[in-house]
N, C-alpha and C positions, 0 to 999 in steps of 0.2 A: 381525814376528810369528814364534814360533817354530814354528808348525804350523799347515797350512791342511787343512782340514777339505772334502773334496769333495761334492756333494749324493750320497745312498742311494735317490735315488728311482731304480726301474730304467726309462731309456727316456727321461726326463727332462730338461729342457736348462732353467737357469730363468738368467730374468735380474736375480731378485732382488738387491739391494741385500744386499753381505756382511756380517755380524755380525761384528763383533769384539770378542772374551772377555777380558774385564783379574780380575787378582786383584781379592777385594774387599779384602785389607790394604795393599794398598801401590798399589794399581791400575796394578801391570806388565802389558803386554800375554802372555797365553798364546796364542793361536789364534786364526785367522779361520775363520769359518765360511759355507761357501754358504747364501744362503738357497733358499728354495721362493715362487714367484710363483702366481698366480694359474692358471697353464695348467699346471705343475709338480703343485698339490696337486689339479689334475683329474687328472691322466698317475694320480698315487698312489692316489686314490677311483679309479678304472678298473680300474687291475690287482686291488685287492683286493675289487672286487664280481664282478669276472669269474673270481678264485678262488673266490669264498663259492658263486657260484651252480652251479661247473661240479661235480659231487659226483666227476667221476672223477680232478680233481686234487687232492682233496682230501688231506692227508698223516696215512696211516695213525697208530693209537692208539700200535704201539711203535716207530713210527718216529719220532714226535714226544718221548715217553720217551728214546731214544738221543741224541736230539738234546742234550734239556735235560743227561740227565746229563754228554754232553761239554762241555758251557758248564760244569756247575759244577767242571769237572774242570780246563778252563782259568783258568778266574776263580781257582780255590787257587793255581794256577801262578804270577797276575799279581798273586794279592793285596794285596800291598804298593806295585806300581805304583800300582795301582787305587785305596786309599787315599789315597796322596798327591797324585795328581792330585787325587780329590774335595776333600781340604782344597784345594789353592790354589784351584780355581775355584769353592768352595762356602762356604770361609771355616770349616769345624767344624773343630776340633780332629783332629790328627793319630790322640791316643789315642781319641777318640770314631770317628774315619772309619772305623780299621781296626776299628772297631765294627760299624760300618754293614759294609763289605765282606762282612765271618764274617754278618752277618742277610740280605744279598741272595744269596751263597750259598746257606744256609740258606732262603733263598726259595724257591729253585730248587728245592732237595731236598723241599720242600715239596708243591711242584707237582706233584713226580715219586710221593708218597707218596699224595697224595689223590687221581690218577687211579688209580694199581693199585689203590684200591681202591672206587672209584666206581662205584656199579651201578646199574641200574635196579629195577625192582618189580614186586609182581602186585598186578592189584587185583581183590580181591574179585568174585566172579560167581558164579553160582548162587544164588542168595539170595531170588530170586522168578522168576515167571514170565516177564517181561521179561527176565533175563538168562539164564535157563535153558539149557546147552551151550555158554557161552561162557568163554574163557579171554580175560584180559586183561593182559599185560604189557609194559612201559615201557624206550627205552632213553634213553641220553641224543645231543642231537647239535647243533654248534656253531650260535649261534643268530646268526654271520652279522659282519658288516664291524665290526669296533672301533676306534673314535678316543676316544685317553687322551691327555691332555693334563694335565701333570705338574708338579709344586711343585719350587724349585728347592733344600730345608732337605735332603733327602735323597737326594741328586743321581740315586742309583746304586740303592738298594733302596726307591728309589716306582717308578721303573722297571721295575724285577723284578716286582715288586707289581701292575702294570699289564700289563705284555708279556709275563711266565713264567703268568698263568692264560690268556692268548689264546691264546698257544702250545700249552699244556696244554689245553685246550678243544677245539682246531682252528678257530682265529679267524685271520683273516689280519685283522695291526694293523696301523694308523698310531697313531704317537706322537709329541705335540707335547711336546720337553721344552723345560722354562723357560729363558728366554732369558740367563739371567743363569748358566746349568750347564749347557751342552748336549751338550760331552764326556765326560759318565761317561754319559750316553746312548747319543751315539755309540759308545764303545765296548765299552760292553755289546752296542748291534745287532752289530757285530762281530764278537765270541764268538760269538755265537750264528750267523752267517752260516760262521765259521771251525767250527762245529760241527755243520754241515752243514743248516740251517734256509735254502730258497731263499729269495733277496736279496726276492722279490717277497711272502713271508709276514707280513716286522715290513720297515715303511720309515718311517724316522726324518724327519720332516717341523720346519724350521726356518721358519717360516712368515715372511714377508718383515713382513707390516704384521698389524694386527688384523683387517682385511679377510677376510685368506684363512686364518687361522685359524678364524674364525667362519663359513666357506664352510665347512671341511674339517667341523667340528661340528655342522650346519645339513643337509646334504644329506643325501635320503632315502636314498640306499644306504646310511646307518651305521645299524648294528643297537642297538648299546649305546656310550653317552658314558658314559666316566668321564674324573672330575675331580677334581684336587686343587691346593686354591687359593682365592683370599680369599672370600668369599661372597656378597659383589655382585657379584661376574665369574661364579660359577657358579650360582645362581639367575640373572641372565638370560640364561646361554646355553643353561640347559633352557627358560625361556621360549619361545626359538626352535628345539628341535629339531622336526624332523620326525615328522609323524604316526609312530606306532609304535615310535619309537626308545625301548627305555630306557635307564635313565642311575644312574651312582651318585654323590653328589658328596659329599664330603669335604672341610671348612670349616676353621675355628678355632673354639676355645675360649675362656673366660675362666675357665681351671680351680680350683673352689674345694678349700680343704684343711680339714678344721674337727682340732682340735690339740682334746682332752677334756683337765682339770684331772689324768688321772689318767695319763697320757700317758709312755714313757719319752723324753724329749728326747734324752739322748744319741744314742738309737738314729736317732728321727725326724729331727733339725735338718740330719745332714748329707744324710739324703735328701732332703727337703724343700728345702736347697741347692742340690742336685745337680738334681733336677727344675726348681727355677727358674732357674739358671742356666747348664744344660745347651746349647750349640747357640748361646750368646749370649741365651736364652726362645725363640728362632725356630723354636719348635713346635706344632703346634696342642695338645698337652696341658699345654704347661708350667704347671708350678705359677705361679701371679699372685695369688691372694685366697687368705690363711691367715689364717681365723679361730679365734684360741685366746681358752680361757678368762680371762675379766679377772685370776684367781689368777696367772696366768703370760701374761700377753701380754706384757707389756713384756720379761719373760727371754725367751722366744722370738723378739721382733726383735731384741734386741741380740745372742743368738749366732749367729742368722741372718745377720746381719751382719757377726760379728767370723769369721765360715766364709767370707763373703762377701771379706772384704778381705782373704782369704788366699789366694785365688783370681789366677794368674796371667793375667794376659789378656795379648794379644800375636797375633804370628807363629804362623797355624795348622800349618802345616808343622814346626813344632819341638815335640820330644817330648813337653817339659815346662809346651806351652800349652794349660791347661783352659778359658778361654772365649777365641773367635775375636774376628774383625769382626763387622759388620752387614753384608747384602749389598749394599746399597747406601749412599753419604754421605747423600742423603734422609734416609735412616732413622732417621741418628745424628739428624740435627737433630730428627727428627718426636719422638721420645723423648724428649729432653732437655725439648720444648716442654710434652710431659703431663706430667713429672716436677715441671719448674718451675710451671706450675699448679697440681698439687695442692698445692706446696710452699708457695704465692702465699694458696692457701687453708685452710691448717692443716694440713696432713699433715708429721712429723716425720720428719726424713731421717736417717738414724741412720749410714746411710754411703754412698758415690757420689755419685748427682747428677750428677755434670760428664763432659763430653766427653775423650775419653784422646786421639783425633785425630780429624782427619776419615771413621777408619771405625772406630774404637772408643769404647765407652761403658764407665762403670764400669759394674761389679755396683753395683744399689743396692736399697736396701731403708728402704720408708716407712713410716712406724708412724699406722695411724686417718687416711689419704685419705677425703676427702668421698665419700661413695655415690655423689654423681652426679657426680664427678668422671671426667677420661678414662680415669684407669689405675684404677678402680672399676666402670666400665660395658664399657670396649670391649678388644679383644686388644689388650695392648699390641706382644707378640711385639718385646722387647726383653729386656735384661739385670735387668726390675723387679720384685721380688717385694712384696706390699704385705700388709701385718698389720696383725689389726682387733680389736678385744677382744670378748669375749661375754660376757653375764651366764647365759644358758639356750639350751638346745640348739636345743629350735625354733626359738629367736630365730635362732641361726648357720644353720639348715637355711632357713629363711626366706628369708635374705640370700643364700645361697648360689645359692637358687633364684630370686633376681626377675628376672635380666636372661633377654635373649631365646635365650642360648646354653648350648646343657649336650652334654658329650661327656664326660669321664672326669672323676671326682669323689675323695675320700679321705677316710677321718677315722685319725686317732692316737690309740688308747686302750686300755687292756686290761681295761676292760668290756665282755664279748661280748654285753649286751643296748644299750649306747650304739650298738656296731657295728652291732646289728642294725636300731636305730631309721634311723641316719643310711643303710644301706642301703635299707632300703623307702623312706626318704621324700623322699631327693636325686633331683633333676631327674638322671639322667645314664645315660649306657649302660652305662658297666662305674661301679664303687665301688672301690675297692684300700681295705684295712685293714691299715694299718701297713705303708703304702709310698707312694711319690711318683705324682701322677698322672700322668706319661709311661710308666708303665711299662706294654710293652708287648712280644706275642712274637708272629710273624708267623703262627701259624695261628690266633690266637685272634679272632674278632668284632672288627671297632673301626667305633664310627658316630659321627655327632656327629646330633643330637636337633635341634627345632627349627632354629632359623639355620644352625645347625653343620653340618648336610650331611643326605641323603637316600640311605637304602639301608644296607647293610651291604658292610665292606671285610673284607680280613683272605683268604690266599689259600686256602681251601676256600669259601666266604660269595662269592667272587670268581668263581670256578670253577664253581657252582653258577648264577650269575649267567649267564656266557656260554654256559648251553646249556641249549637247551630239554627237556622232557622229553616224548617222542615215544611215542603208545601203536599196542600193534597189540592188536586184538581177532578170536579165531576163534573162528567159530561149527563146530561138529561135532556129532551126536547123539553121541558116542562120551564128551563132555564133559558131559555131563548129573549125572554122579554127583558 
């Protein structure tokens, strides 16, 4: 191995069974990494309830400010490190990483923007005789132990996303990042420890088995679980939290696009591309169900398609590759097997289909899949984009909304009463018009709706999350007027 990863818990001695990190293109070994055992993710729940509780260590509003702006000030520094590690161990695209990098940056800065300006309130008093000479005003204050436990599509800015609002709060985190990325984790907690954030504030927890992960998620010291990741692992591990904990959880999609007859294709097709085949699909918004009108369905699969197979897939680490791996060989097979399904039952494969190796798949794109078919009802969160024809809108708004998941939605049209219909009447939290549905900027709202997750993400909505809002009321005859 080329780098051994030591544990972050401070105090900590674990006898956990080591992780070892392979690419997922070529599965060369990157890094071993310590795990966290069972008495390790106690040591970590300890020190960060005995910060929450103690208020005199608590790490003042602009000393936690100076902190993060040094993180973002090192991270510009490493930037391109930083990228190219997350491709190998993450599998995205070199140009997409150094994407992500400039947005967990921008994360940062983020954090730093919406605390200067974060304030409390007054509320209303005098109003009657019950509140007669009283003033009532609110400040806010961290609302205590946070365990984030993290998706492995975004290695380095779900991270940020997670750990820069705890910081920003004055949340002392644990963070479980995903097993298969755990170095753009680690060296994010880094930055930030090299930027002066004590080691016992954010401790990066590699949890040995499932066991002690669902201990570190489960025990009453944790204030707030957030979660990002498939959504039977996260509906049942809120299941089990502990009284009082709340929690934000953050799912998948099966994000539909509906394409109007009136629609400029050039403009739409490569975004509509770019959305579904962004990351390999392995995002919770990718585009998956484009339903265009029957006047143009079949021209928007075939140049979906002919976008698609000009699409280099490959080596993520090389400049010129637009879709990666899958992150794991499972994967490739699991894909292939709905592809071939739908394909078994009438769905028209207009290009891909097949296996490139054991961790790459083509781009593919299927024309009118069966509705109850796999890549019709569930995330495929692979390389599959699938086109459906419509004769009326509500029929497409219909389809769009039957299954159990809705998070970011689209339509393409330059009728601003179609836009407006499909925006009031689509299942989904945000609607984009005339753009792809991943499209997304880190201070704006993102939730996923039913299946799809619980809470609100997005870092002010995050930030707002980790802290309670605390009132003082004084009573004075002096306050009467």
């Amino acid at each position: 191995m080329s780098n051994i990863f030591p544990p972050m818990i401070p105090g900590a001695v674990s006898h956990g069974k080591p992780l070892d990190v392979f690419a997922p293109f070529d599965g060369k070994p990157i890094a071993t990494c310590e795990t966290a055992d069972s008495q390790s993710a106690q040591q970590a729940l300890a020190t960060a309830h005995a910060l929450s509780v103690t208020r005199s260590k608590w790490i003042p509003l602009a000393e936690r400010l100076a902190i993060l702006e040094r993180a973002m000030d090192i991270m510009k520094s490493r930037a391109e490190y930083l990228a190219v590690e997350a491709a190998r161990e993450g599998g995205k695209p070199l140009l997409d990483s150094r994407v992500e990098v400039n947005r967990a940056m921008d994360s940062i800065r983020i954090c730093i923007e919406t605390m200067r300006t974060t304030a409390g309130r007054e509320i209303p008093m005098n109003l009657n005789a019950a509140s007669k000479g009283r003033l009532a005003v609110t400040r806010h204050e961290p609302i205590g132990v946070v365990v984030a436990v993290s998706a492995f599509n975004h290695p380095i800015n779900l991270i940020a996303h997670q750990v820069g609002p705890a910081i920003a709060a004055g949340c002392p985190c644990i963070i479980k990042p995903a097993e298969d990325t755990p170095l753009s984790c680690l060296r994010f907690v880094q930055i930030l420890r090299e930027a002066g954030l004590p080691e016992e504030w954010c401790q990066p927890v590699i949890a040995e088995n499932l066991d002690v992960a669902q201990q570190l998620v489960t025990d009453p010291r944790v204030a707030f679980f957030s979660f990002i990741g498939s959504a039977n692992v996260g509906w049942m591990l809120r299941s089990k939290l502990a009284p009082g904990t709340r929690c934000a959880l953050e799912h998948g999609g099966v994000a539909p696009v509906i394409v109007a007859a009136d629609a400029d294709l050039n403009e739409a097709l490569p975004l509509i591309a770019k959305g579904g085949f962004y990351h390999a699909g392995q995002v919770c918004v990718s585009v998956q169900r484009v339903f265009a009108h029957q006047e143009i369905a079949e021209e928007v699969a075939e140049r979906i398609a002919e976008l698609a197979q000009k699409m280099k897939v490959g080596d993520p680490v090389l400049p010129d590759t637009e879709v990666g791996p899958l992150i794991r060989k499972p994967e490739v097979v699991r894909v292939h097997e709905w592809v071939a399904e739908a394909m078994h039952r009438g769905a028209h494969r207009l290009c891909g289909g097949e296996k490139l190796s054991d961790s790459c798949y083509a781009c593919t794109v299927l024309y009118n899949p069966p509705p109850d078919s796999r890549v019709s009802k569930q995330e495929i969160f692979g390389p599959v984009v699938c086109v459906y024809s419509y004769k009326d809108l509500d029929e497409a708004i219909a389809r769009a909304n039957s299954l159990d998941f809705a998070f970011q939605a689209a339509v393409f049209t330059q009728d601003i009463s179609t836009a407006m219909r499909c925006y009031s009447r689509l299942d989904a939290s945000a609607v984009m018009v005339n753009d792809h549905t991943a499209f997304r900027v880190d201070w704006m709202p993102f939730a996923g709706l039913k299946h799809s997750g619980h809470g609100i993400s997005g870092i002010p909505a995050t930030i707002r999350d980790l802290q309670i809002e605390k009132m003082l009321v004084i009573r004075s005859p002096h306050l009467a007027s």
